[in-house]
C-alpha positions as CSV (number, residue, x, y, z in Angstrom):
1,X,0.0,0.0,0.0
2,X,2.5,2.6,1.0
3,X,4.8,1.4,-2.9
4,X,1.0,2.4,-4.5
5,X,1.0,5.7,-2.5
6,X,4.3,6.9,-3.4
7,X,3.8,5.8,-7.0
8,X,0.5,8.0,-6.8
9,X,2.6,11.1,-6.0
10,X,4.4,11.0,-8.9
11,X,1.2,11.1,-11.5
12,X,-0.7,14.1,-13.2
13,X,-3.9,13.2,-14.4
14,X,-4.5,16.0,-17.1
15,X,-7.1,16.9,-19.7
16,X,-6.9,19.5,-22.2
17,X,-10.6,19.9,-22.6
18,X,-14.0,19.5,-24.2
19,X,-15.1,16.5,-22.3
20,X,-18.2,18.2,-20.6
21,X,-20.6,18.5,-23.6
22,X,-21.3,16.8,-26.8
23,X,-19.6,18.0,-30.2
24,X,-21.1,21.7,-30.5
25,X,-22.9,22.3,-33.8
26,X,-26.0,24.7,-32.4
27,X,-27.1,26.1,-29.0
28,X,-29.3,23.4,-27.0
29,X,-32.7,23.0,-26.8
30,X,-34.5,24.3,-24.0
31,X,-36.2,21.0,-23.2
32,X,-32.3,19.6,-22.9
33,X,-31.0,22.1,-20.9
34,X,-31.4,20.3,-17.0
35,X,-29.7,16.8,-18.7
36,X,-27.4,18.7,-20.3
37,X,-26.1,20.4,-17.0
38,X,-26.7,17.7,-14.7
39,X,-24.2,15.6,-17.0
40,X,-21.5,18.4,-17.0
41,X,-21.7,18.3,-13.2
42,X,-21.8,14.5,-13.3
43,X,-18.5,14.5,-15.0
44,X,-16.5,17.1,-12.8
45,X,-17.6,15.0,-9.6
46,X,-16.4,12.3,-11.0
47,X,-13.5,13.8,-12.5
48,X,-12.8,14.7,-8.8
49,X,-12.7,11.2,-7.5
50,X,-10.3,10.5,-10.3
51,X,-8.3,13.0,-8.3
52,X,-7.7,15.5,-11.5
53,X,-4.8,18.0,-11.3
54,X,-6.1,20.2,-14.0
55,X,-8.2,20.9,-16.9
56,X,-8.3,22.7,-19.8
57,X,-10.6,24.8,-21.3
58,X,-12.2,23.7,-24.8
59,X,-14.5,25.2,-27.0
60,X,-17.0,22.9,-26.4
61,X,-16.8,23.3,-22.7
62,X,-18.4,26.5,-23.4
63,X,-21.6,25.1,-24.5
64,X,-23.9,26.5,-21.7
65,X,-21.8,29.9,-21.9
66,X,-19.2,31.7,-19.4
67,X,-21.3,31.8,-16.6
68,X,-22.2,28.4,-16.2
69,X,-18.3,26.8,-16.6
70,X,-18.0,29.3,-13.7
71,X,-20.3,28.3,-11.3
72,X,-19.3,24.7,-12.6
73,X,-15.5,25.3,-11.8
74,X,-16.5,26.2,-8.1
75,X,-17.3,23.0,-7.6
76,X,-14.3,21.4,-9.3
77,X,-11.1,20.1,-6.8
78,X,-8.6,21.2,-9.5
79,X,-8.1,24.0,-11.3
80,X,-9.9,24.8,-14.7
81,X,-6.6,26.0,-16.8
82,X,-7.2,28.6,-19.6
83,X,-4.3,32.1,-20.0
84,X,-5.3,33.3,-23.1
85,X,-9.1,33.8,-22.0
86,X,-10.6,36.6,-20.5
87,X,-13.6,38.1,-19.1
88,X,-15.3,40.9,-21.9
89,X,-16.4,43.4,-19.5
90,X,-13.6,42.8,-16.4
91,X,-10.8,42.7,-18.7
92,X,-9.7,39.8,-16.1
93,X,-8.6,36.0,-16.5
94,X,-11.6,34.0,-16.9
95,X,-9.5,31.1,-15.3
96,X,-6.4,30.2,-13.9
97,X,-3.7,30.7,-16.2
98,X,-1.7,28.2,-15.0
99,X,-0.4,25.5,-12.1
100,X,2.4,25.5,-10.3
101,X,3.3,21.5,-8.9
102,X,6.1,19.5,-7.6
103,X,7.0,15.8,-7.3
104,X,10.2,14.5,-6.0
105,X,12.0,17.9,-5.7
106,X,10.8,18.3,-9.6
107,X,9.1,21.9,-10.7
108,X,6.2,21.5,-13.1
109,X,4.2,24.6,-14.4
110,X,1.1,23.2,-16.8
111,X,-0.8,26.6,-18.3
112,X,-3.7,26.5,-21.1
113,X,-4.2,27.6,-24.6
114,X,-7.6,28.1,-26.1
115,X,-7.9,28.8,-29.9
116,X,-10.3,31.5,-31.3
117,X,-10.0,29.8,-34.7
118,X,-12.3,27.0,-33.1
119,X,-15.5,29.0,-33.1
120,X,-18.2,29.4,-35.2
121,X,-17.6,33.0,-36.3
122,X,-18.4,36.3,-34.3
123,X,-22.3,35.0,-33.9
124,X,-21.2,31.8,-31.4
125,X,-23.0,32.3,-28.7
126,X,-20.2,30.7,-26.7
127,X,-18.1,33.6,-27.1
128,X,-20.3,35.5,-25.6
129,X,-18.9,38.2,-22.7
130,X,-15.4,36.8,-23.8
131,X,-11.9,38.1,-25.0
132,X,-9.8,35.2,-26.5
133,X,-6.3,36.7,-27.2
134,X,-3.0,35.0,-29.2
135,X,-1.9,31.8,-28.5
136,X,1.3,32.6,-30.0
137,X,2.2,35.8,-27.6
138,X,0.1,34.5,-25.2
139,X,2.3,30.7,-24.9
140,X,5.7,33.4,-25.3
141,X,4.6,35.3,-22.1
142,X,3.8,32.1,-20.0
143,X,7.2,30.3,-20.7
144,X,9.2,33.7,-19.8
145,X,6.9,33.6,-17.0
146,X,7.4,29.8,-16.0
147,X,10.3,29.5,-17.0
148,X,12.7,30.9,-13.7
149,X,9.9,29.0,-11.5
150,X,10.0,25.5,-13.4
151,X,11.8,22.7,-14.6
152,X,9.3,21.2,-16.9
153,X,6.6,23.4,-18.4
154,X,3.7,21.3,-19.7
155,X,0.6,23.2,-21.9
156,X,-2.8,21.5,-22.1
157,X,-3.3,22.6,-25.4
158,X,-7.0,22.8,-27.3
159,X,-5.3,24.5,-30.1
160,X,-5.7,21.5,-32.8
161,X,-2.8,19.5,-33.5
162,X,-1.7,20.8,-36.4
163,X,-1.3,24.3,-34.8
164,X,0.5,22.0,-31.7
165,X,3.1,21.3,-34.0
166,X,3.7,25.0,-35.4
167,X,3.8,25.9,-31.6
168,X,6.0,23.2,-31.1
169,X,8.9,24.2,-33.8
170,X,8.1,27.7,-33.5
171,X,8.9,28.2,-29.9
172,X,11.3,26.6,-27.5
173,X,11.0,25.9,-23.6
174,X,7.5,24.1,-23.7
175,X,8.1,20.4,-23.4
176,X,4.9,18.7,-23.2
177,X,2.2,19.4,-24.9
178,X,-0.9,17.9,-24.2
179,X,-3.6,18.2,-27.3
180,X,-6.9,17.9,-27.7
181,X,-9.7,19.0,-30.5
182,X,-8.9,17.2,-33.2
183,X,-9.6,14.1,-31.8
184,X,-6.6,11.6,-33.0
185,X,-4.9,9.0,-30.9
186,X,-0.8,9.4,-31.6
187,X,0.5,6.0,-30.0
188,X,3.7,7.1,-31.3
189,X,3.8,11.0,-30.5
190,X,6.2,13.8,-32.4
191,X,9.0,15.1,-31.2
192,X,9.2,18.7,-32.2
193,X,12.1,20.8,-33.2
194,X,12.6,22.1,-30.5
195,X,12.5,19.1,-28.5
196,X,8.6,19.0,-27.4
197,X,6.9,15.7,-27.3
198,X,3.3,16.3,-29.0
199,X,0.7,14.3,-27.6
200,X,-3.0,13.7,-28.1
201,X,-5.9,11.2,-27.6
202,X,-9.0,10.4,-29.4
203,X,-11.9,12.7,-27.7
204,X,-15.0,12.1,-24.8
205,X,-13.6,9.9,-22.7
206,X,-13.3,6.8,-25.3
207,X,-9.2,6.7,-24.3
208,X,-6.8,7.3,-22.0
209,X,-3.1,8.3,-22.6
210,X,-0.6,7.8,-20.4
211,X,3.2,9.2,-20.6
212,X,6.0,8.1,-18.1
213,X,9.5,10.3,-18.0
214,X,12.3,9.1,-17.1
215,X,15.2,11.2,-15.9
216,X,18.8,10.7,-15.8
217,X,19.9,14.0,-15.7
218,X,18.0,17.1,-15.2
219,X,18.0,18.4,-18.5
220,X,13.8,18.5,-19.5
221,X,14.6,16.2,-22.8
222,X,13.5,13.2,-23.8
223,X,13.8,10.6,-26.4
224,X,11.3,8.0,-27.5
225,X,11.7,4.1,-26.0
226,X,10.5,2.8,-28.9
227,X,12.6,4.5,-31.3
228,X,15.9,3.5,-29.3
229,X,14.0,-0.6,-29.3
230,X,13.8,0.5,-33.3
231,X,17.2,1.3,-33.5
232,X,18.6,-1.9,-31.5
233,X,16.3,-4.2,-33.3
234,X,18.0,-2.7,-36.8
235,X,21.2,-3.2,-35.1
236,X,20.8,-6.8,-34.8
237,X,19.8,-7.3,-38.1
238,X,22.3,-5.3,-39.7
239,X,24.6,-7.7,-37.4
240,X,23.3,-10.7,-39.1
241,X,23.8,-9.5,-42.2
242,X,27.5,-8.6,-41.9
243,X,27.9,-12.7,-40.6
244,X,25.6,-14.1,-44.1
245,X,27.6,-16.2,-46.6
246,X,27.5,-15.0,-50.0
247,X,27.4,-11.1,-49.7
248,X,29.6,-9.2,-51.8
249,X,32.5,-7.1,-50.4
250,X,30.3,-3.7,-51.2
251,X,27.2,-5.1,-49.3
252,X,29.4,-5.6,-46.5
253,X,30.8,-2.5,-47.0
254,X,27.5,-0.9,-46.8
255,X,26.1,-2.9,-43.7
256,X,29.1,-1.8,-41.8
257,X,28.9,2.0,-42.2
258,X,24.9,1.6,-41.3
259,X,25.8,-0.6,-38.1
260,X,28.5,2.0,-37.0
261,X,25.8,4.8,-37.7
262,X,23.5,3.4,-35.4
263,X,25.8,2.2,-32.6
264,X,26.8,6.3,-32.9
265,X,23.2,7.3,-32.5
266,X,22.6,5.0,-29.2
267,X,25.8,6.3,-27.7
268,X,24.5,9.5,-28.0
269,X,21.2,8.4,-26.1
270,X,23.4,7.2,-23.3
271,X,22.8,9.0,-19.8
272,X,19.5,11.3,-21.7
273,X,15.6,11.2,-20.2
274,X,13.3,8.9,-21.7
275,X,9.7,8.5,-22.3
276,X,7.4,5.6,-23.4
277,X,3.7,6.2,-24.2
278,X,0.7,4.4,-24.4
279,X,-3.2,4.9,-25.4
280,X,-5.8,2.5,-23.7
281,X,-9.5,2.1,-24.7
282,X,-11.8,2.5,-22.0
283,X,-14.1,-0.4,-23.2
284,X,-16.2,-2.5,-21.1
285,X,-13.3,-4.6,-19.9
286,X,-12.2,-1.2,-17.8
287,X,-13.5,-1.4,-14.0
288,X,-15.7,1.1,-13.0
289,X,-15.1,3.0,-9.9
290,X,-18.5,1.8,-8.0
291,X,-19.1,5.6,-6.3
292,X,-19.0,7.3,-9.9
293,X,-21.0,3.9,-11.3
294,X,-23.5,4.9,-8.4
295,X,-23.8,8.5,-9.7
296,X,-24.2,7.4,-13.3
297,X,-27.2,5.3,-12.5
298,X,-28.6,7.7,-10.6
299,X,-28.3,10.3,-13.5
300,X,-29.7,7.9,-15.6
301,X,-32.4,7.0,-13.7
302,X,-33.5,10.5,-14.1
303,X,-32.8,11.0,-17.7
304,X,-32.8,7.5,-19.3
305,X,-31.3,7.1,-22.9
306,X,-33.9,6.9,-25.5
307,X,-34.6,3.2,-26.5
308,X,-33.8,2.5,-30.3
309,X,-36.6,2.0,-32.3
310,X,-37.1,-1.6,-33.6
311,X,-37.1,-2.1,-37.7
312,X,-39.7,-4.1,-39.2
313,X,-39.5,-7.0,-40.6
């Protein structure tokens, strides 16, 4: 028990948004709107006994407007994470514009991007009362900002992962970013320019991804496991190759200066962090916590899901 609760300390559970509400296409109905908000508030009380460290702010988390992902954040044990969005008539930070943590002696800032590409034009009624300013100078400010305070900056990004990767090469000192929008599951995440590891899961709950660092040193970069398991699995081969009867002396040649390229390339990973990822479907074969199973029946006891109708035969 006390192995589990140390291993505990060293996790972030993260989200970078749009979990509350369905895909937004047009304002809901008013017949919809009690199910609607009981099922947001269903999912940040459970999100609280997942024990959440933070979550970003999406588009659709908007749905029901400013006011309501206020009085919903109140009741929220972690902070809702948004720096680039801010109160129309205030002038203020709607939200936190970032986190400050640290595990094993290790400084983590985690701050939120927003993207005012995502709405539907200037009549969206979920921008209403709000100023949504550049990602761009907004993600320059909060790494010159985290940067003296942090070893590790981490942005839970609803920017859309092609615009995570322009972030990504354009700007240096982020080194996790943690996607969301476009809805894609990267088993095998990029690794920017500028040394940020791009991540992102499939949308609403269907996935989880999880990311484990490992440090050596305390430099905040970090190669991919799996590429250095690529690169020793091509090593062997090419070893294999060099020991086959019949290959000409030019083959040989060849093999050689591709094996000694290699063995160069995992020298240089020698003593550097690493990371392995991994995506896991949350099927029917995942257990359900019985106090969030509990609320779920409950909610649907009060707002059961429509039965499909029957075809004729």
């Amino acid at each position: 028990m006390r192995e589990t609760r140390e291993a505990e300390k060293r996790v972030l559970v993260l989200d970078a948004g749009d979990l509350l509400f369905k895909k937004f296409s047009k304002p809901v109905q008013e017949d919809e709107l009690k199910m609607v908000a009981e099922r947001a508030h269903l999912i940040i009380e459970s999100f609280n006994l997942m024990g959440y460290d933070a979550l970003g702010v999406g588009d659709d988390d908007l749905t029901l407007g400013k006011d309501f992902l206020l009085e919903i954040a109140k009741k929220a044990n972690f902070p809702l994470l948004s720096a680039n969005l801010f109160d129309e008539s205030s002038g203020k930070p709607l939200f936190q514009p970032y986190l400050l943590k640290e595990i094993d002696g290790l400084r983590i800032g985690i701050f939120g991007l927003l993207s005012p590409d995502l709405f539907l034009g200037e009549g969206d009624l979920r921008k209403k009362g709000l100023i949504l300013k550049s990602p761009v100078e907004t993600a320059q400010n909060m790494i010159k900002e985290l940067q003296p305070k942090t070893d590790l900056v981490i942005l839970l990004s609803h920017l859309g992962y092609p615009k995570d990767l322009e972030l990504a090469n354009t700007l240096s000192g982020i080194h996790l970013i943690i996607g969301s929008h476009t809805g894609i599951n990267l088993p095998y995440p990029r690794v920017a320019y500028n040394r940020t590891i791009v991540l992102q899961t499939a949308p609403k709950g269907m996935y989880a991804g999880r990311i484990d660092l490992t440090f050596h040193n305390r430099e905040p970069f970090f190669y991919n496991t799996a590429a250095k398991q690529t690169m020793e699995q091509g090593l062997r081969s090419l070893h294999y190759r060099l020991m086959e009867k019949g290959a000409t002396e030019a083959e040989k040649a060849q093999w050689q200066k591709a094996k000694e390229e290699v063995e160069r390339n995992l020298r240089q990973l020698q003593g550097k962090n690493e990371f392995t990822n991994a995506i896991f479907l949350l099927g029917e074969s995942t257990k359900d916590d019985p106090r969030i199973r509990k609320m779920v029946d409950l909610y649907l006891s009060k707002f059961p899901e429509p039965k499909k109708a029957q075809s004729a035969r």
